[in-house]
C-alpha positions in Angstrom: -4.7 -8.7 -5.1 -4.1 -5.7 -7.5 -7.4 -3.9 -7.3 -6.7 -3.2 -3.2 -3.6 -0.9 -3.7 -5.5 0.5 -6.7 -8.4 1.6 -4.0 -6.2 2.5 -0.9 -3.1 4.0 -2.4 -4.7 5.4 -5.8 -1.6 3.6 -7.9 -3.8 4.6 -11.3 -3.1 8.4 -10.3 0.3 9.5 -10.5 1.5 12.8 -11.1 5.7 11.8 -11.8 7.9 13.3 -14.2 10.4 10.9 -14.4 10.4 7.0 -14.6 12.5 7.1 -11.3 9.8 9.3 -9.4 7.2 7.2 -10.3 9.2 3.8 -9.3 9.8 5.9 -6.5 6.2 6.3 -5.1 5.2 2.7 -6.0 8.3 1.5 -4.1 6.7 3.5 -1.3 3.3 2.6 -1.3 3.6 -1.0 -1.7 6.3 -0.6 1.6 3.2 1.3 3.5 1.2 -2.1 2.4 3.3 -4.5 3.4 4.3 -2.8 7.0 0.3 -2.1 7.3 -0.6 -6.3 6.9 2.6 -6.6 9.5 0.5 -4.8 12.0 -2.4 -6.8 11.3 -0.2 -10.2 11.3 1.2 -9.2 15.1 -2.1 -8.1 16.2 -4.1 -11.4 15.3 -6.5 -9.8 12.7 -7.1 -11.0 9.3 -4.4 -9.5 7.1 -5.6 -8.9 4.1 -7.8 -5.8 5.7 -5.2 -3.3 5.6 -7.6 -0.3 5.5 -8.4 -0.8 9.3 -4.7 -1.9 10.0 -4.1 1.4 12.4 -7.3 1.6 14.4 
């Protein structure tokens, strides 16, 4: 479950200065997840593929 964000959203690489940036940015990128597998769940497609989630 934890090595997918790692791929998609690069969570390893982080460039923040402050504690609060980098909460920040994970707050943001595990929202971008979760509203991705929403768009899979109301489209009938399996929803743990988020990388085609858009197409």
């Amino acid at each position: 479950m934890f090595s997918q964000p790692n791929d998609n959203f690069m969570m390893i690489r982080n460039y923040a200065k402050q504690s609060c940036g980098l909460f920040t940015g994970m707050a943001g990128k595990i929202a971008a997840m979760t509203f991705m597998q929403y768009v899979n769940f109301v489209n009938h497609r399996p929803i743990g593929q988020i990388k085609y989630a858009l197409i």
